[in-house]
N, C-alpha and C positions, 0 to 999 in steps of 0.2 A: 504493500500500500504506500503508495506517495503521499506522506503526511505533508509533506511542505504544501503539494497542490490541494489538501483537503483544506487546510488551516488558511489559504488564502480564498478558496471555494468558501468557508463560513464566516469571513470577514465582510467578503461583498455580499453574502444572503443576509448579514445581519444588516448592513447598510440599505440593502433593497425592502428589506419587512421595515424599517424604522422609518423607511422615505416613502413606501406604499400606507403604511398606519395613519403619517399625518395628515393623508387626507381627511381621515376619518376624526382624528384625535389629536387633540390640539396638549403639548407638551407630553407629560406620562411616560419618557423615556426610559425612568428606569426602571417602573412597570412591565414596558417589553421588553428591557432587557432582560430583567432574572426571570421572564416567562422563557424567552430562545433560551437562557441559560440551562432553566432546569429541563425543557426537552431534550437538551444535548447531551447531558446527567442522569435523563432519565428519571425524574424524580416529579414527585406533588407537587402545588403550589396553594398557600394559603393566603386569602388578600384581605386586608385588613384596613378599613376606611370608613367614612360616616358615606351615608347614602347621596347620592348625586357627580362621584368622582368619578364616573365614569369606569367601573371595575369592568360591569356585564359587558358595558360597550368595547373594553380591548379585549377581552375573551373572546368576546365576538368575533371581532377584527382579526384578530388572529387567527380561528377557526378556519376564516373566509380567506386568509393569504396561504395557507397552509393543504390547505386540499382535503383536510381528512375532514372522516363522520364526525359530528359534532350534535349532542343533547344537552339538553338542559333540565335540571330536576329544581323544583323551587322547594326547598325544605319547609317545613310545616309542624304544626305538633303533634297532628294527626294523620302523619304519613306512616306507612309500616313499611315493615324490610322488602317485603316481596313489592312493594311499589317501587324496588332500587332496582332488586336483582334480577325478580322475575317470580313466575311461579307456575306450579301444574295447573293443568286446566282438564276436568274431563269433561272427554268426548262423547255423548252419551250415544251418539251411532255406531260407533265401535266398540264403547265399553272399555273404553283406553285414556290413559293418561297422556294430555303433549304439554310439551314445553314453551312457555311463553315470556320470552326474554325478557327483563327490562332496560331501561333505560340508560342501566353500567355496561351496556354490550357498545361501544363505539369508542373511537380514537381518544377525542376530548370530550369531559365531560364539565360542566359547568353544577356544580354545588352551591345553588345560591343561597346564602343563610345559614348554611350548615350549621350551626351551633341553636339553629330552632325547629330542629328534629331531636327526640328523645337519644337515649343512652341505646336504645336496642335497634334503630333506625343507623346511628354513627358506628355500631360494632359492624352491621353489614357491610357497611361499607369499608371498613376494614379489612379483610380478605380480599375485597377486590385490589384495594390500594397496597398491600403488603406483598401477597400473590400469585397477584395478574391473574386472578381465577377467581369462579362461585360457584357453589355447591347448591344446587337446586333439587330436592329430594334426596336420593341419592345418589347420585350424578355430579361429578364436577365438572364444569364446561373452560373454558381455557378463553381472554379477553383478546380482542385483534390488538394489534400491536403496530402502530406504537400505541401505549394507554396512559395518557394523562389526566388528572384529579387536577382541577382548579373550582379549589372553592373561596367562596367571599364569607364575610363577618363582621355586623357593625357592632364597633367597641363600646360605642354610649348608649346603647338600647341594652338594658339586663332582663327587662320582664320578659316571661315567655322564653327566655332561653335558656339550653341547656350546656356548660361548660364541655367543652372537650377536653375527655382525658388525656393523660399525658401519654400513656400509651400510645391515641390516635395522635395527638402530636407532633411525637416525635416520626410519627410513617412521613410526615410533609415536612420534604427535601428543605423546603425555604418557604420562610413567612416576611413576605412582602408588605410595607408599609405604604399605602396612595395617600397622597400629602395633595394639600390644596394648592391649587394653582394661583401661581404669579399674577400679580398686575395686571401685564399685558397678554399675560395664557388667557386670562377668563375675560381680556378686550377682546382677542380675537375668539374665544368660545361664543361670546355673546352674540358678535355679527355673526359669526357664522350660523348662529340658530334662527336667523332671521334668513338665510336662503329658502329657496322652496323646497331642495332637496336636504330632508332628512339624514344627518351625518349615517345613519347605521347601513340607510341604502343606495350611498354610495358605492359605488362597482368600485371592486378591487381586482390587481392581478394575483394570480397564484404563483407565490414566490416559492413556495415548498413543497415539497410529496413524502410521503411515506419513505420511497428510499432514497430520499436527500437523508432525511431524517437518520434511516440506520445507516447511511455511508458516517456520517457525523459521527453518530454513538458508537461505529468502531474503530473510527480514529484516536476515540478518546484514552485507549491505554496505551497509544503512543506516544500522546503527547510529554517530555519528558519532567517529570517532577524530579530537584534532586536533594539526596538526604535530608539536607540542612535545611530545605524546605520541610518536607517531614517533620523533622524535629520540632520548627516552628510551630507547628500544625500539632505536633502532639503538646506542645508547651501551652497553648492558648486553650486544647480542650480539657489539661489534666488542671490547670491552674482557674478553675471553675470550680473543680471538686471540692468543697468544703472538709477537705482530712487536715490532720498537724503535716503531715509529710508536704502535701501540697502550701499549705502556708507558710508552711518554714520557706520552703522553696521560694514563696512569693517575696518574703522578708528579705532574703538575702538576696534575688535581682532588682527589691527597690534601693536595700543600701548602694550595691555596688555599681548601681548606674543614678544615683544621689536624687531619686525619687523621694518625692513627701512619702515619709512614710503612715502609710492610709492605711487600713486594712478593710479592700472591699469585700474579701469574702466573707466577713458579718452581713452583708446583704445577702447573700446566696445561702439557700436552705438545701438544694439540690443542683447537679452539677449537668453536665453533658455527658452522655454514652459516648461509647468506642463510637456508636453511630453518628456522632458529631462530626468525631475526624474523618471518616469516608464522605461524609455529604462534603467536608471544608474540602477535600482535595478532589474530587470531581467537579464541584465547583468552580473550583480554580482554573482546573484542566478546559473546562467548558469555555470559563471567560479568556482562557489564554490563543483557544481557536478561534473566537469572536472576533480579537485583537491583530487576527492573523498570523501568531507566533505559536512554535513547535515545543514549545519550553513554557514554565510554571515560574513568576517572580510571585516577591516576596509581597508585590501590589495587588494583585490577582486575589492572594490568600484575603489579603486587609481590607477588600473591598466587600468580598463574599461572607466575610463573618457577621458582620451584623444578621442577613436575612438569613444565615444558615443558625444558628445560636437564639435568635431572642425569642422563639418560642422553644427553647430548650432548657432554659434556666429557668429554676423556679425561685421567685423571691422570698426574702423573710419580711414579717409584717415591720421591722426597723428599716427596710428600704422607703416601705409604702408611709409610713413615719416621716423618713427624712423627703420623699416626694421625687425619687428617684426611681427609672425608667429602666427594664433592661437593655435597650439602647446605650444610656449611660454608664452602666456597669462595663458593657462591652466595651465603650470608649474610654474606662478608668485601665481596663484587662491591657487592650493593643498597645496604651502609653505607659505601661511598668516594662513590658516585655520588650527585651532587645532584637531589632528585625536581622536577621542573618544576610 
């Protein structure tokens, strides 16, 4: 495989999805970015915004540049599992049982609200997302591939919603924050809702396919990561963990790179899995073919940890005390630790 010609191949797809989007969506960059990121990783995506930011609209968008099946489940309180996965149906002229897919049978799936479907409605979807499969009687049936989870979640609505456990949490690759638009993003949003045509049904070209998609995901363990990345990568997920070993460690890299000495992991109740550091270095890997390079820096890593990490740490109530963010923490983490 010619990684050099892949790695230059996902630079200009990534330029072509970011220049074909804006027709539709005005700023949200890096929105699409850690969407292409995590298809290239292979992994979930969780989006996290108050209502109006345009979430459904890049899922959307993206669907439509991308070529693949694309559903949409609106979560509910009163949705049940076989409304996700599927279920028997009998036939009463045959006296036989068939199978009738749901909704988690296609490429992307849009989860809108997910966290306002119950505890037994979010474990179904669980196996899909963990996987790539569902068990429908007793029959497990296998998901088309490529299978991507993007679901949304408004942070300032609690009624009616059900937390997601950490468990389901941690299946999703990266948890995406949609920030409100600039000044002049939501100048040009506003005219632009004054044309006749509807941003969502603006035509788009199809910039991606299925095996664009897997040529990418098998480029991805070429791409070279080395040691001393690693290490960095295990440094920022082990120095999460709230042990004495891990804090001593953190003690002696603030003295001897002449850090205040803070102790943030009195904020941290719970730390990151091994699973942290495989999302952080696919990740990387992912942004490093976006960027057109064959090779992993230590920029790459520092960029991806926020959306790979802050739905991975769980706070103590002395964070939420002092009115600190796990965003924050992460930015207290990357400036104690020495970048290689």
């Amino acid at each position: 495989m010619d990684i050099s010609g892949i790695s230059e191949k996902c630079k200009s797809l990534g330029e072509s999805c970011r220049t074909e989007a804006a027709k539709r969506i005005v700023g949200q960059s890096e929105l699409l970015n850690g969407i292409l990121t995590a298809i290239i990783a292979d992994g979930h995506v969780l989006l996290e915004g108050v209502p109006g930011l345009a979430k459904t609209l890049a899922v959307k968008t993206f669907a439509d540049m991308s070529g693949l099946a694309f559903k949409r489940i609106q979560f509910t309180p009163d949705l049940l599992p076989a409304d996700v996965t599927g279920t028997l149906i009998y036939e009463q002229a045959t006296g036989n049982f068939s199978v009738r897919q749901g909704p988690v049978f296609t490429n992307l799936l849009l989860a809108d609200e997910i966290n306002r479907a119950p505890a037994k409605v979010q474990s179904a979807l669980l196996e899909a997302m963990a996987e790539r499969q569902v068990t429908i009687g007793e029959k497990t049936y296998a998901l088309p591939k490529p299978f991507l989870v993007l679901a949304t979640q408004n942070p300032i609505e609690q009624e009616g919603t059900y937390n997601l456990p950490e468990a389901e949490l941690d299946r999703f690759l990266m948890k995406l924050h949609v920030s409100y638009p600039t000044n002049e993003e939501e100048f040009s949003i506003i005219k632009q809702s004054s044309q006749s045509v509807e941003p969502s049904k603006i035509k788009l070209d199809q910039i991606l396919s299925a095996e664009i998609i897997a040529q990418m995901r098998q480029a991805l363990p070429s791409v070279a990561c080395d040691d001393k990345i690693i290490e960095y990568i295990v440094s920022i997920v082990s120095v999460t963990r709230p042990e004495q070993k891990a804090k001593n460690k953190a003690a002696d890299l603030r003295a001897s790179h002449g850090a205040r000495r803070e102790d943030f992991l009195r904020y941290i109740t719970f730390g990151a899995s091994p699973r942290a550091g495989i999302a952080l270095q696919k990740c990387a890997k992912a942004q490093a073919l976006l960027d057109g390079r064959t090779y992993v820096l230590p920029d790459d890593v520092k960029k991806v940890v926020p959306a790979v990490l802050r739905h991975r740490l769980v706070l103590s109530y002395e964070a939420a005390a002092d009115g600190l963010t796990t965003d924050d923490i992460i930015t207290k983490i990357l400036a104690t630790l020495p970048v290689p």
